[in-house]
C-alpha positions as CSV (number, residue, x, y, z in Angstrom):
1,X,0.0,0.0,0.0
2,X,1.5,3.3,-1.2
3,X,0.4,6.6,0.5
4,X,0.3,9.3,-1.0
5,X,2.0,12.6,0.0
6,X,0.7,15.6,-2.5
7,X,-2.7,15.1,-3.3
8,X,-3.7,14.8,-6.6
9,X,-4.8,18.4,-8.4
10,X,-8.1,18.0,-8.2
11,X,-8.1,16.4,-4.4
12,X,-6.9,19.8,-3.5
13,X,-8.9,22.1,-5.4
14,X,-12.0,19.9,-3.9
15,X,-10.8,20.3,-0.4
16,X,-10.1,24.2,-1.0
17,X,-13.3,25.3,-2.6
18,X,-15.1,23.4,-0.3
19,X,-13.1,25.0,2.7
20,X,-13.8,28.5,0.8
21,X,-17.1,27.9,-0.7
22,X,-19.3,29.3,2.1
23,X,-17.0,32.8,2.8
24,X,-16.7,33.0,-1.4
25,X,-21.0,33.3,-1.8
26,X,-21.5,35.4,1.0
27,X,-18.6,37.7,-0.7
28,X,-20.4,37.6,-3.9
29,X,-24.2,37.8,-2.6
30,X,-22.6,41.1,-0.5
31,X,-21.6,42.6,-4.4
32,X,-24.8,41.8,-6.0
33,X,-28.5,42.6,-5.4
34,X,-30.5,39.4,-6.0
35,X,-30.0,36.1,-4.7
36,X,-30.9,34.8,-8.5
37,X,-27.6,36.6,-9.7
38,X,-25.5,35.8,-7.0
39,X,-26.2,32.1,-7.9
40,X,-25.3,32.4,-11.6
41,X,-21.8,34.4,-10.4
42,X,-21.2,31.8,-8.4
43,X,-21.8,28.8,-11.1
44,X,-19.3,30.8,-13.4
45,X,-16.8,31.1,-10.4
46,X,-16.7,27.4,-10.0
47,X,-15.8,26.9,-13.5
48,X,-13.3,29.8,-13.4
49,X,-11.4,28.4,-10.6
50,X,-11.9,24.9,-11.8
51,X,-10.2,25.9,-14.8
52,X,-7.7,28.4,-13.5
53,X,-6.5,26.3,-10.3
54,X,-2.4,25.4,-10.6
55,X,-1.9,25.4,-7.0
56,X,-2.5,25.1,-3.1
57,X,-0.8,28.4,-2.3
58,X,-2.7,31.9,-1.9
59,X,-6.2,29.4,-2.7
60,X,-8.0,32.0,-1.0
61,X,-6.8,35.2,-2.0
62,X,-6.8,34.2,-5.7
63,X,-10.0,33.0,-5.6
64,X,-11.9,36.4,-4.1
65,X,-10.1,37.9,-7.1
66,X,-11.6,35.9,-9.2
67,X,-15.3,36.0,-7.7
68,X,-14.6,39.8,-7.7
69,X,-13.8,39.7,-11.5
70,X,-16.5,38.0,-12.0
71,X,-19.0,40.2,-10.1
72,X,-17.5,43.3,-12.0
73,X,-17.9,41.1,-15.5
74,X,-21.9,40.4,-14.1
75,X,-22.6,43.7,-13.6
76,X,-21.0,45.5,-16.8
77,X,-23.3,43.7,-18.5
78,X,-25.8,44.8,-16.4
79,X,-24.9,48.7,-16.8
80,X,-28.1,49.3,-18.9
81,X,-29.8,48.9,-15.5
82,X,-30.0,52.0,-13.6
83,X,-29.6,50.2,-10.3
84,X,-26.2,48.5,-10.8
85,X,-23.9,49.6,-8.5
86,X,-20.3,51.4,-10.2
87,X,-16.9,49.9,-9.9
88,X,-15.9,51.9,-7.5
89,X,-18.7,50.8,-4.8
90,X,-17.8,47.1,-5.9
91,X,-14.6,47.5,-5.2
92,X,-15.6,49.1,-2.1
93,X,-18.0,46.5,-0.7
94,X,-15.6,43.8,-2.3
95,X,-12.9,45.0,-0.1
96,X,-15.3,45.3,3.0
97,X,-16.4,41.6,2.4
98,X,-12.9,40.0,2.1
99,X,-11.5,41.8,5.4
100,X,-14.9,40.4,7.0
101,X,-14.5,37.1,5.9
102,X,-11.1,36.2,7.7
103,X,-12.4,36.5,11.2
104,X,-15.4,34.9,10.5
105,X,-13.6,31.6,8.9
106,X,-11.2,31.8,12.4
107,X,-14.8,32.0,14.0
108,X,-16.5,29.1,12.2
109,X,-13.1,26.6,12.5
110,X,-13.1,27.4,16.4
111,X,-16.9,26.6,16.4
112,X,-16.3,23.4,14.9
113,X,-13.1,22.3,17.0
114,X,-15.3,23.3,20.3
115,X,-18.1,21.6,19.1
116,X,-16.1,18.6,19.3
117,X,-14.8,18.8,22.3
118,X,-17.9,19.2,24.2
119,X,-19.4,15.7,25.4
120,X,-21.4,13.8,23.1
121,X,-24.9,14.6,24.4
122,X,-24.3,18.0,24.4
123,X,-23.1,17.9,21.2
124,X,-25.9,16.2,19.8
125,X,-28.4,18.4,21.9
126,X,-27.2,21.5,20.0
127,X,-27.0,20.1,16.7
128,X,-30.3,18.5,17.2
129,X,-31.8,22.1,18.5
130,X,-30.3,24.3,15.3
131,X,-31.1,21.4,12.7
132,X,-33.4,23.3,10.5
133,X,-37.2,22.6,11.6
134,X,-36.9,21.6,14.9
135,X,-39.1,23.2,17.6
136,X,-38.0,23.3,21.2
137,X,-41.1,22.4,22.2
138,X,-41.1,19.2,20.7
139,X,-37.3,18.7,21.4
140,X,-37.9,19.2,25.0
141,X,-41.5,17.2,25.1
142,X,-39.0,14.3,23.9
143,X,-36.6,14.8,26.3
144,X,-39.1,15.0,29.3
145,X,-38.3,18.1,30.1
146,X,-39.7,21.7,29.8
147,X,-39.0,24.3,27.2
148,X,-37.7,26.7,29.6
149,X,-35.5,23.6,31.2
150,X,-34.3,23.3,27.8
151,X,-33.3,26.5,26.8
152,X,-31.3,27.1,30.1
153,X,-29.2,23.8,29.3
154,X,-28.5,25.2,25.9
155,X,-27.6,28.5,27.0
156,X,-25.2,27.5,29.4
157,X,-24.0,25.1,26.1
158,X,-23.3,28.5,23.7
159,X,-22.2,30.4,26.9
160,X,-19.6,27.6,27.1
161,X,-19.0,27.3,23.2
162,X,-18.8,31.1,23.4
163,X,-15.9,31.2,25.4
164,X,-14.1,28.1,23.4
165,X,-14.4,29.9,20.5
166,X,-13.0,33.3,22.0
167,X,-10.1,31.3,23.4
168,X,-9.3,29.1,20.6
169,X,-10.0,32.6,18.2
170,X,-7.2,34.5,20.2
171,X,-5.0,31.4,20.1
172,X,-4.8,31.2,16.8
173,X,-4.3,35.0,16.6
174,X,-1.3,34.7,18.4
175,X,0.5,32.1,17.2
């Protein structure tokens, strides 16, 4: 059995984008007004950095100039449209967006790293409680316990994830 020590091209450019993915639409649904353009930018930017991707290194930096390309090339052909924003504001809110995105990516990796080290029911009691469509109501009915009992347990669960986050956050800051 051989292991492997570079991943192949593509390995990387999967683990990358998907790493990036989440920060690169809410940088390009910042730049544009409609949620319908924002998902055709970021169709094209998949392709583009499909296409365009030579290497691990600067993956992120490279790849906001490109969405930002991209949002410039949308909305030039937009400029019959009264409401398009200019190049200037773009670059503006572009630049807002990326030196936004950095702390919140330190914010989301610290989130998952505490997540895990909480125990396991805890764990699963807040991913069960955020999981789109539950009600505490229900969540608590099944538990046997009171809505209010259960929203004190989970606020004493973010008050704790809270301050794994801010810890881990500064951590990494300083290292």
């Amino acid at each position: 059995m051989t292991t492997r020590s570079v991943p192949p091209l593509n390995d990387q450019f999967l683990r990358l984008y998907a790493e990036n993915e989440g920060a690169l639409h809410a940088f390009v649904r910042s730049l544009l007004p409609t949620r319908d353009e924002s998902s055709d930018v970021m169709q094209d930017l998949a392709v583009a950095l499909w296409q365009g991707f030579e290497s691990a290194r600067e993956f992120r930096p490279w790849a906001f100039g490109v969405a930002r390309n991209l949002v410039r090339m949308h909305l030039r052909r937009r400029a019959r449209d009264r409401h398009v924003f200019d190049d200037q504001l773009v670059q503006r809110l572009a630049d807002l967006a990326q030196a936004e995105s950095e702390p919140r990516a330190a914010e989301r990796r610290a989130l998952e790293c505490c997540l895990q080290k909480l125990p396991q029911a805890q764990r699963e009691l807040v991913l069960g409680a955020y999981a789109r469509g539950t009600r505490i109501d229900e969540l608590a009915q099944r538990r046997g316990q009171t809505p209010m009992a259960l929203y004190k347990i989970l606020h004493r669960i973010r008050q704790a994830l809270l301050e794994c986050v801010q810890r881990t956050v500064l951590r990494e800051q300083n290292v």
